[in-house]
C-alpha positions in Angstrom: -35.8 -38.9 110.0 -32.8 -38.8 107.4 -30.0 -41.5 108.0 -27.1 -42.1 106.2 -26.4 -46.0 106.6 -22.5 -47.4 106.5 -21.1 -50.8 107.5 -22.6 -52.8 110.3 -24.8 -50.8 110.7 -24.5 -48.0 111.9 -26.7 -45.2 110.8 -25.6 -41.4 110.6 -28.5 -38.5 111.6 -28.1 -35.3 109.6 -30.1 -32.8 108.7 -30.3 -29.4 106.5 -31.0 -26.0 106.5 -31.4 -22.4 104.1 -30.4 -22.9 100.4 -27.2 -22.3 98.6 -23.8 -23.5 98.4 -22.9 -26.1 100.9 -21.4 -25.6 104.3 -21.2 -28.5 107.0 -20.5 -28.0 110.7 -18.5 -30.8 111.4 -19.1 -31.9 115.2 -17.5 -31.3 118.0 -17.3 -34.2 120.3 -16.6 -32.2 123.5 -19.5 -29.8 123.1 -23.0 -30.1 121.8 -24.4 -28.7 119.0 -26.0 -26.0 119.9 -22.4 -24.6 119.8 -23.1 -24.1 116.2 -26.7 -22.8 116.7 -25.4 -19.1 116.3 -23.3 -19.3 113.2 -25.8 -21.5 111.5 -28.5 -18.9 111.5 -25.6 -16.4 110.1 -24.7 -18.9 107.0 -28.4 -20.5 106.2 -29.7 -16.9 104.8 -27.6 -18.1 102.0 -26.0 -21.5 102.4 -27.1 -24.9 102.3 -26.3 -25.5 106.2 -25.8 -28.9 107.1 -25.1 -30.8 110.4 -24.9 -34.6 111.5 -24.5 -36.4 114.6 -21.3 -38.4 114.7 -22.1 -42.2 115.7 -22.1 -43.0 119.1 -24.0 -39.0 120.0 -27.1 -37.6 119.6 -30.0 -39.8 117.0 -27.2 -41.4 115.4 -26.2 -45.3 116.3 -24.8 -45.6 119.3 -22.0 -48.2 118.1 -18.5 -47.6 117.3 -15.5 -47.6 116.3 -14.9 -44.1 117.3 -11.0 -43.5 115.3 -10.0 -40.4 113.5 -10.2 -42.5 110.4 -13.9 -43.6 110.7 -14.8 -40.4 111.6 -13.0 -39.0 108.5 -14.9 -41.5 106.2 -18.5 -40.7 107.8 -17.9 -37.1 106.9 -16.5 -37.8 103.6 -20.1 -40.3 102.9 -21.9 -37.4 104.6 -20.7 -35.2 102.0 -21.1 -37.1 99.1 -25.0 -38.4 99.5 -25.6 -34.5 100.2 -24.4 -34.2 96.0 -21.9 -31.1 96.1 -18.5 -30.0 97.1 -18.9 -28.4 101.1 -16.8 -25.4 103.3 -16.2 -27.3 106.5 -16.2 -25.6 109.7 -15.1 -27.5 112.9 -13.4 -26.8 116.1 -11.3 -29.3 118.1 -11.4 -33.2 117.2 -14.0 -32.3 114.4 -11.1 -30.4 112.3 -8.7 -33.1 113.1 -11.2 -35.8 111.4 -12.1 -33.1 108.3 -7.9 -32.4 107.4 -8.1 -36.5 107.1 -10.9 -35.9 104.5 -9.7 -32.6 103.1 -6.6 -34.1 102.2 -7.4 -36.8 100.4 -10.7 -35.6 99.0 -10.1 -32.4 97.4 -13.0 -33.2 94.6 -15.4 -32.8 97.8 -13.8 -30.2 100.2 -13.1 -26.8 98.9 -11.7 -25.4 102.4 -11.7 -26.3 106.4 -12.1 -23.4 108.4 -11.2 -23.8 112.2 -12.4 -21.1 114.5 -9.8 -21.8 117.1 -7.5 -24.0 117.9 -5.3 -26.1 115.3 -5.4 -29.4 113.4 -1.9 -30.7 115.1 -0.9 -33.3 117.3 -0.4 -32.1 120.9 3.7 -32.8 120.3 3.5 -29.4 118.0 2.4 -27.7 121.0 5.3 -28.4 123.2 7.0 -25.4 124.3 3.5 -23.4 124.2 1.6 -22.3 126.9 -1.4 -24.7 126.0 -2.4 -27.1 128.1 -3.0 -29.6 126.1 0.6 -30.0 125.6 1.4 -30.7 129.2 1.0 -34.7 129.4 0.3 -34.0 133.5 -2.8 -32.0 132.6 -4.1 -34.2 129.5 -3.8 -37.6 131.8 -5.3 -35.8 134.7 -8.6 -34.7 132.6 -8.8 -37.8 131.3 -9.2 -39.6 134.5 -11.4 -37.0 135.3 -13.5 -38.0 132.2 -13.7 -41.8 133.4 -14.4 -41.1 136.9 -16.5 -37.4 136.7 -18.0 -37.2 133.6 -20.3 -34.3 134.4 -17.7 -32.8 136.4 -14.9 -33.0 133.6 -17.7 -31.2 131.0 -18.2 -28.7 133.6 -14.8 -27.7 133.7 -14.4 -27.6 130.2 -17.8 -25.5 129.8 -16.9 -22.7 132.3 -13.2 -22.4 131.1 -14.2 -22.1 127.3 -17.1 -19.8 127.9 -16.3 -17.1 130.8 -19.4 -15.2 129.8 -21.4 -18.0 130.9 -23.9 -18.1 134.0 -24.2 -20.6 136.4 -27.7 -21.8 134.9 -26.2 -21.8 131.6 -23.5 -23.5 132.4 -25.5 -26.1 134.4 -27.7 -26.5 131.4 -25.1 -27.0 129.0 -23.7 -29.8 131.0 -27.2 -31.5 131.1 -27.2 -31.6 127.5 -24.2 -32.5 126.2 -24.0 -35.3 128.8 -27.3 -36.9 127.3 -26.2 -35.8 123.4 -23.0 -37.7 124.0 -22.9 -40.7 126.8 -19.8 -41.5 128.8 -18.5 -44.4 127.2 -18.6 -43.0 123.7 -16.5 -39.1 125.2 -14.3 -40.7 126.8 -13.1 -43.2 123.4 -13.4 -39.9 121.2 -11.2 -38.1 123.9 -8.7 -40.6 124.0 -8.2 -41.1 120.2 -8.2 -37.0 119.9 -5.3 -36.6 122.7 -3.3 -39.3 120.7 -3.8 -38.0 117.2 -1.4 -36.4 115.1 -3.0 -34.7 112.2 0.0 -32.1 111.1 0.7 -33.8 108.0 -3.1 -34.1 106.7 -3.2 -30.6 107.8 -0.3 -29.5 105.5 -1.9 -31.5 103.1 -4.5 -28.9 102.8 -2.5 -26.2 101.4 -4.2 -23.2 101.2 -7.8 -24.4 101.8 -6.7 -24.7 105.4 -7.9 -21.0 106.9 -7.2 -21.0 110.6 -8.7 -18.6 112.8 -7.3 -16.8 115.5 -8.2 -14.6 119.1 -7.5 -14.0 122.3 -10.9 -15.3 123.8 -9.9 -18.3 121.6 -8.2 -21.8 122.8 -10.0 -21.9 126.4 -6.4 -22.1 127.8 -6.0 -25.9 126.1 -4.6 -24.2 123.0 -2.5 -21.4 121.7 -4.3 -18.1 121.9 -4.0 -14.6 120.3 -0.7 -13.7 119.1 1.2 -17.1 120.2 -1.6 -19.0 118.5 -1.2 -16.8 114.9 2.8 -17.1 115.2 2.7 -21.3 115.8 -0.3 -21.9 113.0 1.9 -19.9 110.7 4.8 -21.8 111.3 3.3 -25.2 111.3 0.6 -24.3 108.2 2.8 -22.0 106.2 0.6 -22.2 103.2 -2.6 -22.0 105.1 -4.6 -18.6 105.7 -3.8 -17.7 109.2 -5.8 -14.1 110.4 -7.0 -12.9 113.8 -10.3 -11.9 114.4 -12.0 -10.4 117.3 -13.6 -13.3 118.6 -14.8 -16.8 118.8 -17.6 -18.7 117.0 -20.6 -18.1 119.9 -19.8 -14.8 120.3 -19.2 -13.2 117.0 -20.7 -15.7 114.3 -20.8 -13.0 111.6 -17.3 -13.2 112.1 -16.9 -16.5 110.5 -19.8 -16.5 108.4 -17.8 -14.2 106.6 -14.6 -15.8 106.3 -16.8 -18.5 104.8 -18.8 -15.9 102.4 -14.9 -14.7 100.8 -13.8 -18.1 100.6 -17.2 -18.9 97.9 -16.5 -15.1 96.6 -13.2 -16.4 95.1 -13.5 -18.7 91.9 -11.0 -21.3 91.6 -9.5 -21.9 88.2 -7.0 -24.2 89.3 -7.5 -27.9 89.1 -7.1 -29.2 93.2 -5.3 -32.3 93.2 -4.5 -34.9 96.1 -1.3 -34.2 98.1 -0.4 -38.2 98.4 3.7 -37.6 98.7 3.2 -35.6 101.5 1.0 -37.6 103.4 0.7 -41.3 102.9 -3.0 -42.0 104.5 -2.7 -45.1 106.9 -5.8 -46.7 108.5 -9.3 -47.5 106.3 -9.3 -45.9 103.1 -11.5 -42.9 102.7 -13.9 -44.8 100.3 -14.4 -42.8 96.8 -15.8 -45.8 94.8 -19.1 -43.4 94.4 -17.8 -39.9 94.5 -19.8 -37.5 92.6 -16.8 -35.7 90.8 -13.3 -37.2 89.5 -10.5 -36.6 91.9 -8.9 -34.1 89.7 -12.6 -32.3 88.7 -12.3 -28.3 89.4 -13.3 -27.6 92.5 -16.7 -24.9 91.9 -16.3 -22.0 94.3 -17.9 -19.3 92.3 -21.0 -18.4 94.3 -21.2 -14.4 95.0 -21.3 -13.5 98.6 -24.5 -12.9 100.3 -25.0 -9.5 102.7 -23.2 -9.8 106.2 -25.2 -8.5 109.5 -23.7 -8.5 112.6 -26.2 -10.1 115.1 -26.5 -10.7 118.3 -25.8 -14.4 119.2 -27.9 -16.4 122.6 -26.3 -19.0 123.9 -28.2 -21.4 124.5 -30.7 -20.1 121.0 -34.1 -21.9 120.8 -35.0 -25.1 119.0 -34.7 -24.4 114.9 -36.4 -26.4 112.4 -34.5 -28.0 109.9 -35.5 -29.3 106.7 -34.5 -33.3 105.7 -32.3 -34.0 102.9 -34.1 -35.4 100.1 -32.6 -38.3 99.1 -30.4 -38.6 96.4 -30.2 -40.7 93.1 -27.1 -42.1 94.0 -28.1 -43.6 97.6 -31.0 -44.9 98.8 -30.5 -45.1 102.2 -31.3 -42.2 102.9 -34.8 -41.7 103.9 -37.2 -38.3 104.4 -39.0 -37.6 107.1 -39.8 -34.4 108.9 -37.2 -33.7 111.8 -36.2 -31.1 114.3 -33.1 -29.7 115.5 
């Protein structure tokens, strides 16, 4: 199967699918993949669709450390061995990790689009009716995580996903509990609950697009109108626009917020943002980026046709395709794989 080695190590799975420019769901460490399944089939009739499993889940190694920073550099060496500048999409710690990246990588990342929810520490939330910014209810989940792991995924499952049956639900606790195992969810929890990422986020300018509903948030975060009033004022130069609904639900809906982003050429020269945020922690490495900091940023690809499908929950297994390898790495190696 296709790894992508880094230090000690620890080897990253990822795989590919469709053809086109390149879009990379960025995982989510509270749900599983298949989250993704539905807006995946949307983007791959004419995308490059990529996905990976973060270390410590799924076929990647299960060996940490699990920080925002790490995780900002896998997806930054992610990018780069797959040889072109990538659309992120990511909901919940995953957008927190790809603002880290989209900041100080602008060569590689042309936007971030988060389907709910917002790339800011849960102290921007105080005074919102989120949850997450209630200190009471974060510390109580968390113990719930250490001591009721299945339990704590349950509750998360059934108040994200309404829609959801009992079997469903029961079958999407059985996977993401052996995708991700305890120890790992509960260190990726902990270092998403005391993460700040506004400044990384503002970093992003406009290729931060934020998306916006009222079946959005799962009660943790902002939601509908409250949700589009606090993004603005936190991201003032990032795209802020409600839609009708969330990722599962209505892929097409994001597929094509990803489709105008590639329909608009970018003549402008993208540079990094370093006075407004000073990166702390391990470097994001560039010593074998494929394009100078200051390259343009190629965004120039004509929108494919949009169809509104239906979207199953819980869709069946997809192939995907390895990612040959590339000149500049050799560490990554073919073999045939399924999703």
């Amino acid at each position: 199967m296709p790894r992508l080695e880094r230090e000690n190590g620890v080897e990253i799975h990822w795989e590919e699918r469709g053809e086109g420019p390149l879009v990379v769901l960025a995982p989510y460490s509270i749900f599983h993949p298949s989250v993704y399944d539905s807006v995946a089939t949307e983007l791959a009739t004419d995308h490059r669709v990529l996905r990976y499993d973060d270390r410590g889940t799924g076929e990647s190694s299960r060996q940490g450390p699990y920080d925002m920073h790490t995780g900002a550099a896998d997806l930054v060496e992610v990018i780069e061995a797959a040889g072109e500048p990538a659309v992120i999409v990511g909901l919940g710690d995953a957008s927190n990790r790809a603002v880290r990246a989209c900041a100080e990588r602008p060569d590689l990342i042309e936007a971030m689009v988060v389907p709910g929810g917002m790339p800011a520490g849960r102290g921007a939330l105080e005074g919102s009716e989120a949850m997450a910014s209630s200190d009471t209810v974060v510390n109580a989940f968390l113990s719930m995580y250490e001591t009721d792991y299945r339990g704590a995924l349950r509750s998360l499952i059934t108040s994200g996903n309404p829609q959801m049956s009992e079997e469903e639900i029961r079958e999407r606790v059985r996977l993401q509990a052996d995708y991700q195992p305890q120890e790992t969810a509960v260190a990726r929890l902990r270092a998403w609950v005391d993460d700040d990422a506004l400044e990384p986020a503002r970093a992003c300018g406009d290729r931060l697009w934020l998306l916006c509903s009222e079946t959005m948030g799962g009660g943790w975060f902002p939601a509908g109108r409250e949700a589009v009033r606090l993004s603005r004022k936190l991201f003032p130069e990032a795209h802020v626009e409600e839609v009708e609904d969330g990722l599962m639900s209505r892929p097409d809906l994001t597929a094509a917020v990803v489709r105008r982003i590639r329909s608009k050429p970018r003549g402008s020269v993208v540079r990094a943002r370093w006075s407004c945020w000073p990166p702390t922690g391990p470097a994001i490495p560039a010593s074998t980026k494929p394009c100078s900091r200051t390259s343009p940023v190629i965004t120039g690809w004509s929108p494919g046709t949009l169809g509104a499908r239906g979207s199953p929950l819980l869709p069946v297994p997809t192939t995907w395709r390895p990612i040959a390898p590339t000149s500049r790495r050799s560490s990554i190696r073919r073999a045939a794989t399924r999703w």
